[in-house]
Each structure stands twice: as C-alpha cells, then as structure tokens.
MDAnalysis code that builds the backbone (N, CA, C; Angstrom):
import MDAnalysis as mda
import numpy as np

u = mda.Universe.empty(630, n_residues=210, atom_resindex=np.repeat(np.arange(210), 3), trajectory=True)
u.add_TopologyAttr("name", ["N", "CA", "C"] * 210)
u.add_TopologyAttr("resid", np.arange(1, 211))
u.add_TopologyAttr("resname", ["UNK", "UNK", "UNK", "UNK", "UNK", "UNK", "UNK", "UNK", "UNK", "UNK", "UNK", "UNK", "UNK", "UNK", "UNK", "UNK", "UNK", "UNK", "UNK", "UNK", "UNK", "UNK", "UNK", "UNK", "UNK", "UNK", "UNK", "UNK", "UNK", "UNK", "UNK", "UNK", "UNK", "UNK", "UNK", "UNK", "UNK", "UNK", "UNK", "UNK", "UNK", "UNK", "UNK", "UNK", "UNK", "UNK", "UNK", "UNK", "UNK", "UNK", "UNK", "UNK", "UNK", "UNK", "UNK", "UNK", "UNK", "UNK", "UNK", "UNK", "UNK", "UNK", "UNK", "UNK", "UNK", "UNK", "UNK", "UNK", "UNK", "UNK", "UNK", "UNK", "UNK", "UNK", "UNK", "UNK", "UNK", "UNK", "UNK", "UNK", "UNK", "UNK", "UNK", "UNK", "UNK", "UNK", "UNK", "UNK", "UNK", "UNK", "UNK", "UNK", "UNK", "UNK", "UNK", "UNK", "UNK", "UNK", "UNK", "UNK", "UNK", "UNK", "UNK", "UNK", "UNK", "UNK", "UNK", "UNK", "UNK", "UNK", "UNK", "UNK", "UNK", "UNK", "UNK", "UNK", "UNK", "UNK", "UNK", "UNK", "UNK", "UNK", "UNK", "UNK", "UNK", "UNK", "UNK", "UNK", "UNK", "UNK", "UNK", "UNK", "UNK", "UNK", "UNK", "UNK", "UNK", "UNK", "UNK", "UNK", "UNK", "UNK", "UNK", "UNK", "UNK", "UNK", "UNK", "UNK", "UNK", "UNK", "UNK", "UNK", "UNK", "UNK", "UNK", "UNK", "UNK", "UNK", "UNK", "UNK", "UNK", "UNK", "UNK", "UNK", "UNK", "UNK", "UNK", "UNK", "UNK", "UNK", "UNK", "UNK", "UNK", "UNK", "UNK", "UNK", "UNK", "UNK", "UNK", "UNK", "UNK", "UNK", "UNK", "UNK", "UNK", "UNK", "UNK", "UNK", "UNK", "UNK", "UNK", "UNK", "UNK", "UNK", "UNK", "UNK", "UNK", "UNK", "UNK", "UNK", "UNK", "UNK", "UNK", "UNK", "UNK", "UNK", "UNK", "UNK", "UNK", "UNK"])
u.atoms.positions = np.array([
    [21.849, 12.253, -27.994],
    [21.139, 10.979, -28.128],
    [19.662, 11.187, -27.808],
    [18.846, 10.721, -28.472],
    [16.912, 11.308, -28.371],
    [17.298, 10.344, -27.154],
    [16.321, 11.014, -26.319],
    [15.352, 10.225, -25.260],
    [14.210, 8.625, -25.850],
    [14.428, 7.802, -25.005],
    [14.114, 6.487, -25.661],
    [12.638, 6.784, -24.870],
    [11.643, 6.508, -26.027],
    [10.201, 6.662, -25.545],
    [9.664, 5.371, -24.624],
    [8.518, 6.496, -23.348],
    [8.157, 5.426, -22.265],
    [7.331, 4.494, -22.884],
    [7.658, 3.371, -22.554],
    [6.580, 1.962, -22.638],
    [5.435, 1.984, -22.309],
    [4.277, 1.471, -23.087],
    [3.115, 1.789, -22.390],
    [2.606, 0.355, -21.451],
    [2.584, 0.360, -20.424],
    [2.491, -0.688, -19.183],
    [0.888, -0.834, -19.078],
    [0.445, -0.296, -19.827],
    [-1.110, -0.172, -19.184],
    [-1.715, -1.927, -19.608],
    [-2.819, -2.687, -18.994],
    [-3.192, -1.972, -17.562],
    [-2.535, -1.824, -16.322],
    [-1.001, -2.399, -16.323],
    [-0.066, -2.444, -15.413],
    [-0.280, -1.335, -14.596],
    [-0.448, -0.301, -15.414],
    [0.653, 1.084, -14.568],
    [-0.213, 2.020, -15.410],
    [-1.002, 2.862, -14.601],
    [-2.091, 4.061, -15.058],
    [-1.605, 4.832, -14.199],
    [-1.701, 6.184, -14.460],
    [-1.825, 7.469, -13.475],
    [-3.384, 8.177, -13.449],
    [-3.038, 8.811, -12.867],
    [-4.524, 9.863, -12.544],
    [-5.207, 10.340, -13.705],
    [-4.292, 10.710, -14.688],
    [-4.767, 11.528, -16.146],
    [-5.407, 9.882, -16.791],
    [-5.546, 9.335, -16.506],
    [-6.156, 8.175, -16.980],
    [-7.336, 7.518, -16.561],
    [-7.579, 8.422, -15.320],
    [-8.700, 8.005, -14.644],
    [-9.669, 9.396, -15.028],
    [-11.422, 8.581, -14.776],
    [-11.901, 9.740, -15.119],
    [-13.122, 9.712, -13.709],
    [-13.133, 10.147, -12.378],
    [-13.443, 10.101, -11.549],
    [-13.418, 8.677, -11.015],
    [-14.445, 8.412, -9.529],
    [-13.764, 7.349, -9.147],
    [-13.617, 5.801, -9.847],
    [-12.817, 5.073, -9.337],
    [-12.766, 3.955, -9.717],
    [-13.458, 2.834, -9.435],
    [-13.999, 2.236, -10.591],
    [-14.977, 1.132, -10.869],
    [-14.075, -0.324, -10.692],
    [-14.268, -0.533, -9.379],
    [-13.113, -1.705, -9.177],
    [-13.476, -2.991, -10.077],
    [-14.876, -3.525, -10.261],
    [-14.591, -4.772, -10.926],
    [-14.598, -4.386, -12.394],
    [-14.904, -2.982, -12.948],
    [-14.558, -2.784, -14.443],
    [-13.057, -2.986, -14.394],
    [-12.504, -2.487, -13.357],
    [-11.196, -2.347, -13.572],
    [-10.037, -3.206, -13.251],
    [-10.140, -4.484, -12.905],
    [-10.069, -5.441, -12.289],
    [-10.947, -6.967, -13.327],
    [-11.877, -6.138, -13.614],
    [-12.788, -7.361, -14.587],
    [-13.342, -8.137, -13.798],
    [-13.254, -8.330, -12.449],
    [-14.277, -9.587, -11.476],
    [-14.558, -8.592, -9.952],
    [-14.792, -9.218, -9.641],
    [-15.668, -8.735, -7.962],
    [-14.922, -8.834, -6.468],
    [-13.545, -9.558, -6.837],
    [-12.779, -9.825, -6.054],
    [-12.669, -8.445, -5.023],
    [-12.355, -9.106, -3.420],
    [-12.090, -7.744, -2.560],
    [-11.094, -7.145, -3.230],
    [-10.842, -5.739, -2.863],
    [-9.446, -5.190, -3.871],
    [-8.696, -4.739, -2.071],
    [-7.556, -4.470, -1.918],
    [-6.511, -3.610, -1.041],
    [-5.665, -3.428, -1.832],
    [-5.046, -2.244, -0.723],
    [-4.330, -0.978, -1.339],
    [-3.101, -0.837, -0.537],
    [-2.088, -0.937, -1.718],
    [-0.548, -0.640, -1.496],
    [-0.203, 0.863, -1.376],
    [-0.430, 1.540, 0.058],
    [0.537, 2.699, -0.299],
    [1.919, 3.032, -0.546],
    [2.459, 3.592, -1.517],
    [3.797, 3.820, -1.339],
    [4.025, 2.395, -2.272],
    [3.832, 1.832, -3.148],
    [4.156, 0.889, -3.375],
    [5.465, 0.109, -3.628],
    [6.365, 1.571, -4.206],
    [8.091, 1.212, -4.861],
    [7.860, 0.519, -6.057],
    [8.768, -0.264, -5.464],
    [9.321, -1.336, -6.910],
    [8.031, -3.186, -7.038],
    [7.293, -2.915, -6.034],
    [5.759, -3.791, -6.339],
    [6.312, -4.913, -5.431],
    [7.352, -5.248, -4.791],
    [7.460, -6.778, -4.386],
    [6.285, -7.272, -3.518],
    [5.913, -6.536, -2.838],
    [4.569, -6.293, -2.277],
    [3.597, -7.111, -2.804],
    [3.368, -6.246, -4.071],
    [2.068, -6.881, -5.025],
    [2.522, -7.701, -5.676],
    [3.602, -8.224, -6.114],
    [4.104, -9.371, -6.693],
    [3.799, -10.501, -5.979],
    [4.630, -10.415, -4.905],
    [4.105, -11.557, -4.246],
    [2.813, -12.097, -3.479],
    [1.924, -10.761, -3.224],
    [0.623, -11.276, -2.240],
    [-0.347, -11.747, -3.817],
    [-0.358, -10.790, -5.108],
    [-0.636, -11.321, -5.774],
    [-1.062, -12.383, -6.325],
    [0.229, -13.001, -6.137],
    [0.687, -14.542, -6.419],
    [-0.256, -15.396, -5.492],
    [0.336, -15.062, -4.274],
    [-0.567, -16.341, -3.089],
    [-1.893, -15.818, -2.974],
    [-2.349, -14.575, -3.386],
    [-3.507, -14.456, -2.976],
    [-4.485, -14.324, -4.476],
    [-4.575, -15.530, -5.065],
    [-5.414, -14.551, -6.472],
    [-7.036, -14.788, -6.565],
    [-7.330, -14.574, -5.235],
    [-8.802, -14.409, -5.128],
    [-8.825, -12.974, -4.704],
    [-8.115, -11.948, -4.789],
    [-7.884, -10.523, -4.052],
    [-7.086, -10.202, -4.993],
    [-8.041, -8.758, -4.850],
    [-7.366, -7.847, -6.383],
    [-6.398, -6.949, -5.409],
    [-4.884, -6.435, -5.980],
    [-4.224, -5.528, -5.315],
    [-3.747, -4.084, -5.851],
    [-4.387, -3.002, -5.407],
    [-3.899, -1.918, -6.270],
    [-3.225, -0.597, -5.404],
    [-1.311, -0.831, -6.011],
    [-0.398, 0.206, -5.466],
    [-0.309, 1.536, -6.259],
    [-0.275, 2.066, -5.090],
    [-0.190, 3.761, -5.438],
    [1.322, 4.118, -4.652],
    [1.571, 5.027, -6.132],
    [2.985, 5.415, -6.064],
    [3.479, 6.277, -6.807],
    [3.485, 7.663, -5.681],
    [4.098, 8.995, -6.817],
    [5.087, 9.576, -7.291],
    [5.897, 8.246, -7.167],
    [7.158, 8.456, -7.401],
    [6.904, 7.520, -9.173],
    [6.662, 8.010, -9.814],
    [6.670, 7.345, -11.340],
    [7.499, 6.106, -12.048],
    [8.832, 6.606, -12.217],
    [9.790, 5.485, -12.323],
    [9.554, 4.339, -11.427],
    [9.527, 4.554, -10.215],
    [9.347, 3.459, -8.979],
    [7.945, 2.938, -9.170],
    [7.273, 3.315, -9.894],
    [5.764, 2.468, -9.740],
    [5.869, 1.990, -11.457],
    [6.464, 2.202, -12.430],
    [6.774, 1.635, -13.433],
    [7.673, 0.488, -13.167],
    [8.798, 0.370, -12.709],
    [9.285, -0.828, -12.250],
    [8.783, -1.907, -12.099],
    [7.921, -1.260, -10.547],
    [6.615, -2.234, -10.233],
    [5.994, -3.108, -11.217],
    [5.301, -2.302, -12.469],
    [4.500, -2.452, -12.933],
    [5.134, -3.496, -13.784],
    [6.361, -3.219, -14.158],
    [6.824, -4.326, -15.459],
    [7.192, -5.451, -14.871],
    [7.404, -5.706, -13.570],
    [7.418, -6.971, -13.048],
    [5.926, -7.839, -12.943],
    [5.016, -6.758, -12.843],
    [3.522, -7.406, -12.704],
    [3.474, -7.676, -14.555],
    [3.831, -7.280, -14.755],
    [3.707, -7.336, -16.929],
    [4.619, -8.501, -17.138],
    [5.404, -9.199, -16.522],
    [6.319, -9.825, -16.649],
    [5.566, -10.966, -16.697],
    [5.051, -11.383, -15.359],
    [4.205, -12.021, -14.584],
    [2.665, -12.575, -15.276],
    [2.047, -11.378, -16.155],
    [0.871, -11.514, -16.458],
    [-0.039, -11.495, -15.274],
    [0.498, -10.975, -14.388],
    [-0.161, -10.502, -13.028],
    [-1.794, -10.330, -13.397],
    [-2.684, -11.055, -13.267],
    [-4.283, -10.665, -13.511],
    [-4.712, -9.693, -12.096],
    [-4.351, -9.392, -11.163],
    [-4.789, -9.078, -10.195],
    [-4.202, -8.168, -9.223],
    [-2.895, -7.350, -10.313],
    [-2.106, -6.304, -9.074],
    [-1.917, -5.518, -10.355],
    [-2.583, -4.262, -10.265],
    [-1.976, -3.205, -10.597],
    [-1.187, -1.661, -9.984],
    [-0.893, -0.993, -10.676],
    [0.178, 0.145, -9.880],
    [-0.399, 1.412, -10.420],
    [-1.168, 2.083, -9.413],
    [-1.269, 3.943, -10.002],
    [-0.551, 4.795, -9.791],
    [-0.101, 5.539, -10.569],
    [0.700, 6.691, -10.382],
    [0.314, 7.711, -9.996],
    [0.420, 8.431, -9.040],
    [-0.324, 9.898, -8.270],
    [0.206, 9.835, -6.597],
    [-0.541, 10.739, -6.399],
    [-0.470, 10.984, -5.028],
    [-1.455, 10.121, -4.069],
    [-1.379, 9.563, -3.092],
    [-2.252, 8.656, -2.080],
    [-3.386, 9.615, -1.761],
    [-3.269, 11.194, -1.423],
    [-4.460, 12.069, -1.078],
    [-5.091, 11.791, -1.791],
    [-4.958, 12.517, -3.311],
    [-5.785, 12.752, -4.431],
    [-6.814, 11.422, -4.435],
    [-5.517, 10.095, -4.693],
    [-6.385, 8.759, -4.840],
    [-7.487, 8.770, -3.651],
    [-6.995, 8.741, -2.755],
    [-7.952, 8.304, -2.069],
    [-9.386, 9.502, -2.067],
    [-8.997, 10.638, -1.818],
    [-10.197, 11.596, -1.935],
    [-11.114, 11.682, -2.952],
    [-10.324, 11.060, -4.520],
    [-10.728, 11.446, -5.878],
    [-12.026, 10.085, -6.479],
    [-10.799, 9.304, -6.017],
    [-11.153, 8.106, -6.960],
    [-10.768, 6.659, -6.393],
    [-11.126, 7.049, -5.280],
    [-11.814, 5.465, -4.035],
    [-13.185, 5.692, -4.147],
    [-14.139, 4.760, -3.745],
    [-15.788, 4.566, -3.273],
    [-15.476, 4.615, -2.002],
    [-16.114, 4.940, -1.063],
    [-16.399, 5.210, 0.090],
    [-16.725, 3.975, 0.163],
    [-15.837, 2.860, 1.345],
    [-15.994, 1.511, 1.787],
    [-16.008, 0.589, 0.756],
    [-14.904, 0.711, -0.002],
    [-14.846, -0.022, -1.295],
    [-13.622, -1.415, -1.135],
    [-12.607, -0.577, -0.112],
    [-11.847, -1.560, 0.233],
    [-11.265, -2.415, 1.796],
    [-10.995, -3.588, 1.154],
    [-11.014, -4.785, 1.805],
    [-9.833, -4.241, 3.004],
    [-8.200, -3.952, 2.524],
    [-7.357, -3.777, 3.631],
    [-6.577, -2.264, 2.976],
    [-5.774, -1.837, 3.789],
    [-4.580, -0.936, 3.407],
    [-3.665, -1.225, 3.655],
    [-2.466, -1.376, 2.484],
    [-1.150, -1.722, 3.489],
    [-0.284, -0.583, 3.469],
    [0.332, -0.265, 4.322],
    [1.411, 1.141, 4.776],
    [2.271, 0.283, 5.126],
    [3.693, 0.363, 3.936],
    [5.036, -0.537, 4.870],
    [6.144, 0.425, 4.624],
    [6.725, 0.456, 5.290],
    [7.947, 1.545, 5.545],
    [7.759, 2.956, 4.728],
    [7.049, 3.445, 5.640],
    [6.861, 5.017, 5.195],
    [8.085, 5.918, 4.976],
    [8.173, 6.595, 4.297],
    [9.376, 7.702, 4.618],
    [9.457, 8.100, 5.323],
    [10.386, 8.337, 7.029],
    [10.318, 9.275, 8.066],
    [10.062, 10.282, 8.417],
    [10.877, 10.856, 7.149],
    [10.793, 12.713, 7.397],
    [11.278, 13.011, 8.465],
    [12.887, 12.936, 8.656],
    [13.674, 12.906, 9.847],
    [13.839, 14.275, 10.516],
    [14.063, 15.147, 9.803],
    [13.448, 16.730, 10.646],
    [12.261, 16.893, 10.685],
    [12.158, 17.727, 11.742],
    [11.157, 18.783, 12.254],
    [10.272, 19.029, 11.559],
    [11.172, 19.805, 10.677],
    [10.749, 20.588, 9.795],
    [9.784, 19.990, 8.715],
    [10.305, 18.449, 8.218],
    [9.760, 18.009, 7.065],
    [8.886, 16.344, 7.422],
    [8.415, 16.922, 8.991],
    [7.418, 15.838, 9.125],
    [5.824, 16.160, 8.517],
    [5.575, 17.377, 8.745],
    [4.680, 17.062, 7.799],
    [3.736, 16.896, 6.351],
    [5.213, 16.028, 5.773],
    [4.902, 15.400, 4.690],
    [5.145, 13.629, 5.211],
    [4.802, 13.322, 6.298],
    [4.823, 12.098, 7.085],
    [3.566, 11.768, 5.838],
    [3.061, 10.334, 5.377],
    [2.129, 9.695, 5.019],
    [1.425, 9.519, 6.368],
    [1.472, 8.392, 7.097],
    [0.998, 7.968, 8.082],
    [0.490, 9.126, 9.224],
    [-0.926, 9.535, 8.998],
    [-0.877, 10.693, 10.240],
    [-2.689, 10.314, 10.262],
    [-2.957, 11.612, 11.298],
    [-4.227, 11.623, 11.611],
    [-5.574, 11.867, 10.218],
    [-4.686, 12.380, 9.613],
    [-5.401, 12.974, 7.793],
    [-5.697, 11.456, 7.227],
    [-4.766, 10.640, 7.317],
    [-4.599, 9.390, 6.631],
    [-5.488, 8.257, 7.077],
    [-5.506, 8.594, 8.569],
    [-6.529, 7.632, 9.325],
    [-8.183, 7.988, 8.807],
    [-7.853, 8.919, 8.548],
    [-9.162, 9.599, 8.478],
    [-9.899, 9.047, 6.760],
    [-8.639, 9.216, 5.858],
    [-8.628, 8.971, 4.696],
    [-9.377, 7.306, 4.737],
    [-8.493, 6.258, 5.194],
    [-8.550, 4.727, 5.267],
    [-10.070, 4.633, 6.041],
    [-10.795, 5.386, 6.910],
    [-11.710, 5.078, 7.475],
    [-12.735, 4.937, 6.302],
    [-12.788, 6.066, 5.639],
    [-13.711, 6.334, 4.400],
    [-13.974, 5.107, 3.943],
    [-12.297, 4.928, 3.040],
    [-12.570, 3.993, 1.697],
    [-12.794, 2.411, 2.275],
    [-12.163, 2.208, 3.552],
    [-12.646, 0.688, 4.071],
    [-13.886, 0.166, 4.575],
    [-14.532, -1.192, 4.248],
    [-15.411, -1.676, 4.466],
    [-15.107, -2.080, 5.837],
    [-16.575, -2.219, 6.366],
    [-16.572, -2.485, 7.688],
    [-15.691, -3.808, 8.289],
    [-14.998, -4.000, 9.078],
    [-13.871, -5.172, 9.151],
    [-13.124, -4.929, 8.324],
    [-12.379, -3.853, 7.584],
    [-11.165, -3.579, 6.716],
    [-9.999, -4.039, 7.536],
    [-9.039, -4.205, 7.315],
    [-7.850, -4.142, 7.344],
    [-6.706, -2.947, 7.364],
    [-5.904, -2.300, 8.402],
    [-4.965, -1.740, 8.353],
    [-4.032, -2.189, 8.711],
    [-2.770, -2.380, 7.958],
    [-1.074, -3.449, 8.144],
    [-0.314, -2.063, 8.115],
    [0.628, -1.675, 9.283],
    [1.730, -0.784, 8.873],
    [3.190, -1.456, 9.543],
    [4.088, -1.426, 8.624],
    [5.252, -1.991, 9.250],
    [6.203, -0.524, 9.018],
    [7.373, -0.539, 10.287],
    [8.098, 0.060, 9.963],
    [9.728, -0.002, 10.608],
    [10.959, 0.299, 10.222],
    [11.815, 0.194, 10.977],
    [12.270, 0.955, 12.050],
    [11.606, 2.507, 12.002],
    [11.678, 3.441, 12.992],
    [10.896, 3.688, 14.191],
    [11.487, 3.624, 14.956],
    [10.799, 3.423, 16.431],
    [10.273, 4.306, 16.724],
    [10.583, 5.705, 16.502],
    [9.750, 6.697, 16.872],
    [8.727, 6.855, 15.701],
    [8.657, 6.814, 14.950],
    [7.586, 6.856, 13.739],
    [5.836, 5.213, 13.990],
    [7.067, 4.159, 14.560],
    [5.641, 3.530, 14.972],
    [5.098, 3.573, 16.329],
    [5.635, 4.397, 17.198],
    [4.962, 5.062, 18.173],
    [4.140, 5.756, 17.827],
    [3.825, 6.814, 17.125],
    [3.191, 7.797, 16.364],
    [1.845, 6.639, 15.548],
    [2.522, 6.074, 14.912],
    [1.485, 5.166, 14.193],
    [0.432, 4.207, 15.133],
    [0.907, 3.759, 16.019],
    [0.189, 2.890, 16.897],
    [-0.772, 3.876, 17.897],
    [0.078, 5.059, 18.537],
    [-0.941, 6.087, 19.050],
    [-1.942, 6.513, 18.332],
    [-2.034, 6.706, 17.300],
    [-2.804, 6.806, 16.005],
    [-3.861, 5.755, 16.150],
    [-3.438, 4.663, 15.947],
    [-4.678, 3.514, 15.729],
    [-4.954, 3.140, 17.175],
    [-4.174, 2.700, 17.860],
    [-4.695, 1.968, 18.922],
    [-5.607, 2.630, 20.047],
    [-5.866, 4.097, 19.676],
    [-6.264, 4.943, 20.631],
    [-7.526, 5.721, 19.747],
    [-7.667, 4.846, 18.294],
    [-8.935, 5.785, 17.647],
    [-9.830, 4.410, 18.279],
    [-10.885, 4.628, 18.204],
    [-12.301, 3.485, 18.728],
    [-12.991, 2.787, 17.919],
    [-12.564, 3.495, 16.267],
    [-13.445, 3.002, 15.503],
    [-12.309, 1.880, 15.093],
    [-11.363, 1.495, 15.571],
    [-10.263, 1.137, 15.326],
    [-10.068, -0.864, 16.236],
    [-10.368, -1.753, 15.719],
    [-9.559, -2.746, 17.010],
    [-8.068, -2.972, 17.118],
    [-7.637, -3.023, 17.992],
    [-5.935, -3.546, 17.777],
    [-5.594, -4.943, 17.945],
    [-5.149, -5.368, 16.896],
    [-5.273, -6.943, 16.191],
    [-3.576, -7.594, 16.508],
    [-3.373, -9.015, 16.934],
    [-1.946, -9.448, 17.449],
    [-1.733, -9.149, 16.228],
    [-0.413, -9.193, 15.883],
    [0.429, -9.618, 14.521],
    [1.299, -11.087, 14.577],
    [1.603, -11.710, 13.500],
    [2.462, -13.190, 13.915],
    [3.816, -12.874, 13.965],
    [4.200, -13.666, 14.557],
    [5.668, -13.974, 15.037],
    [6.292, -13.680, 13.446],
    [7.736, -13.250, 13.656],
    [8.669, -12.753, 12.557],
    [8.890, -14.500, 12.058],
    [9.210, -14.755, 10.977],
    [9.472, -15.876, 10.357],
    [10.978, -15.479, 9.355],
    [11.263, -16.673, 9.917],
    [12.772, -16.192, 8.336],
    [12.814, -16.811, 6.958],
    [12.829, -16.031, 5.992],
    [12.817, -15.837, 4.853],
    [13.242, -17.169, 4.252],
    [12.903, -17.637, 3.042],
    [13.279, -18.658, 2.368],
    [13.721, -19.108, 1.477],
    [13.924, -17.354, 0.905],
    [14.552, -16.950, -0.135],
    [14.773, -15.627, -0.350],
    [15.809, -14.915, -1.335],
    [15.943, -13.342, -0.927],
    [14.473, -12.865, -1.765],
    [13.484, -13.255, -2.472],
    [12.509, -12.284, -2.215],
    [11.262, -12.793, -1.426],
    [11.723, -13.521, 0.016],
    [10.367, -13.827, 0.892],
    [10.218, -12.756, 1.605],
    [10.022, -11.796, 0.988],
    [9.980, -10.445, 2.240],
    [8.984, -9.917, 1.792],
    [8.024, -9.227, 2.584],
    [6.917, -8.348, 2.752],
    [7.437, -6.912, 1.647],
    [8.474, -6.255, 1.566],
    [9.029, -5.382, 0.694],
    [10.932, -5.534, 0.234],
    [10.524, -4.918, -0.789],
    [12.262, -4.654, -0.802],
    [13.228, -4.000, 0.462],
    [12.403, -3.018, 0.742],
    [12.824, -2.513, 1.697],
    [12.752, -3.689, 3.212],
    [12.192, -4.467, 3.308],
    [12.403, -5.124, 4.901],
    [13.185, -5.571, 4.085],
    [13.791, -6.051, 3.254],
    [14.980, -7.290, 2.750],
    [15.979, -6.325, 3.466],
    [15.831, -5.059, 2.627],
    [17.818, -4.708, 3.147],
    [17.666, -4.334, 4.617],
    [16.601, -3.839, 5.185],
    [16.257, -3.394, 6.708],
    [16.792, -4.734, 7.621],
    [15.829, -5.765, 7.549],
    [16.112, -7.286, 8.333],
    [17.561, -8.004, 7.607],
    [18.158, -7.621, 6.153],
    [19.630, -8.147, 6.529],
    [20.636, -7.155, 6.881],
    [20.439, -6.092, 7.203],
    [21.184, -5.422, 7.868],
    [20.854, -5.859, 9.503],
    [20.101, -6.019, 9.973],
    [20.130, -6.515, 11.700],
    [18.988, -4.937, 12.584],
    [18.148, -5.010, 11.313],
    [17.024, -3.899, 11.892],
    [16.022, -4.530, 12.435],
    [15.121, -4.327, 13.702],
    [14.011, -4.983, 14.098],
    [13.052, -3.870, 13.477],
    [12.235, -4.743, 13.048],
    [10.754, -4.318, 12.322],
    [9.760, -4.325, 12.941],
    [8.965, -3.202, 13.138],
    [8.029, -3.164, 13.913],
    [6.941, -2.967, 13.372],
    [5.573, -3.976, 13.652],
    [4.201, -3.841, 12.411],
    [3.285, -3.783, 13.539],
    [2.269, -3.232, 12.607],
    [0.788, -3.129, 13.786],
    [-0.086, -2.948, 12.552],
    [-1.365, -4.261, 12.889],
    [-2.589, -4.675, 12.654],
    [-3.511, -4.451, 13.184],
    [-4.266, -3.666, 12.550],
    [-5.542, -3.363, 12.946],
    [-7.323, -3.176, 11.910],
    [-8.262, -2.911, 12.790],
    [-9.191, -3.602, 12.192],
    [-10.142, -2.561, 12.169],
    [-11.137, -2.182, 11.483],
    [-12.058, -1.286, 11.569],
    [-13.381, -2.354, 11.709],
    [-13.738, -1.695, 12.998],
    [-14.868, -2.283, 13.415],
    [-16.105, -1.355, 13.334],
    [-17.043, -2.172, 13.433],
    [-18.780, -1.318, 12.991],
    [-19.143, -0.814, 14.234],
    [-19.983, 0.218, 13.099],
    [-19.986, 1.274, 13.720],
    [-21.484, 1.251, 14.534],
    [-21.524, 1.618, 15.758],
    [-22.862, 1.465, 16.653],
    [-24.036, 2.092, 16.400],
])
C-alpha cells in the first residue's frame, strides 16, 4: 500500500528547513503582538487554548518530535488559530539559531521528560544550558512557567531559578478544578491530575539588569 502523502499544515506547522536564519516575529505572525514559547509542545492543547483566551499574544511551540507537533498543528488549522503556531526542530537549535536576543515575552516548560536514569539525564530539557538559553531570548520582565509531576526533577528546576539573581521567584495561583476535560494547562496534566498526581509549577521572572 503507497505511503499516504504528508499534508502541508503550513503556516501551522514549519520546521527548521523552512526557516532561513532568525525569526522575524511580526513577519511571521503578521502583527506586533508579544510572542511566548511552548517548549516541548506535544499535541498543542497548550496553544490551543491560551491562544484562544489570549489573542492579543502570539504563541509559538517547538517540538521535535514531528508527528506530535503536526497534531498540534491541525488542531490550530482546525481552529483558524491566527496566533499559535508549531515548529518542528530541536529547542537548542531554535533557540540559538533563530530567536532575537530578548524577543520574547514568556517561556513555557510543562512536563518535561524526566530522563529517569542516570545515565540519560543529560538529555533533561530543563537545566543550567536552558536557563542560560531563556535568559538570551527574553525581554526584560519575561516570563518563565515550568510545571511538573516529578518531585525530584522540580527540585532541580526551582534550584535552578530560584537561586539564579537575574531571576525573581514569583507566587503561582492556587490549583483550580477543571470545567471540562480540556480545562487543563496540557494533555499531559489531564491524565497526571486524573490519575491523583500533585503538580508542581514554579513562576518566575527575569528582572533588569543593574
């Protein structure tokens, strides 16, 4: 049986071979709106929904897992989403390649992959490389959101932020319950919080520099 040819999602869903150095957010976007950035994006519920409530803010997920950021993307195509798109690549590359230096508004990091051995932590997202990465591309008062279900992984994450300077550590709000099965921050907190997982997030702020 031939292989059924991929759909073209664009501007939904671009990869790297589509970009030709960095990215021109309001060419690419078409207005001036702040833009933040979905790492890890998955299947977009993320950008689906902040999308939605937020369409004065452009949202753009990165996700190198292909299929999983096509998903994404055809729900934002579904939608006619003006204001969330999905790149395909790696978060390094993006961010090193083809961010502006202080271009964006927030980052969101929600349930990272663990990398439950030893051995294969470091391919952790969330690390000191990454902090380093988000300092670059965020404007002064940026935004960093990381949620996660593993306790030892947001130890690591919070030592990380709450102990860099260029960094403030910001409350987060009280957990709220859902109002429907997609009022969730990701797919993933849906099956995490109805299975009986506590979620643990930390907000923080990049403050100017002296």
């Amino acid at each position: 049986m031939p292989q059924q040819p991929i759909p073209d999602l664009k501007p939904y869903f671009q990869t790297l071979n589509d970009l030709d150095g960095p990215i021109d957010f309001p060419a690419f976007f078409g207005n001036r709106n702040p833009v933040e950035i979905d790492v890890g994006c998955g299947r977009g519920l993320f950008l689906v929904n902040a999308s939605k409530a937020n369409p004065s803010v452009n949202y753009l997920g990165i996700e190198i897992d292909y299929k999983e950021g096509r998903r994404g993307a055809r729900r934002l195509s579904k939608r006619e989403a003006p204001n969330a798109r999905v790149l395909g690549g790696d978060v390094a590359t993006v961010f090193d390649k083809h961010i502006v230096p202080q271009s964006v508004a927030a980052v969101h990091v929600y349930f990272p992959d663990p990398w439950w051995k030893r051995r294969h932590r470091r391919r952790r997202v969330f690390t000191d490389v990454l902090v380093e990465r988000m300092v670059r591309v965020l404007a002064t008062g940026g935004l960093v959101h990381s949620w996660t279900d593993v306790d030892e992984y947001f130890e690591v994450i919070r030592a990380l932020m709450d102990n860099d300077p260029r960094f403030e550590t910001l409350p987060m709000p009280q957990e709220v319950a859902p109002q429907h099965d997609l009022d969730y921050r990701t797919s993933f907190e849906r099956k995490k919080r109805q299975a009986g997982y506590t979620i643990r997030r930390g907000l923080w702020q990049l403050t100017p520099t002296v």
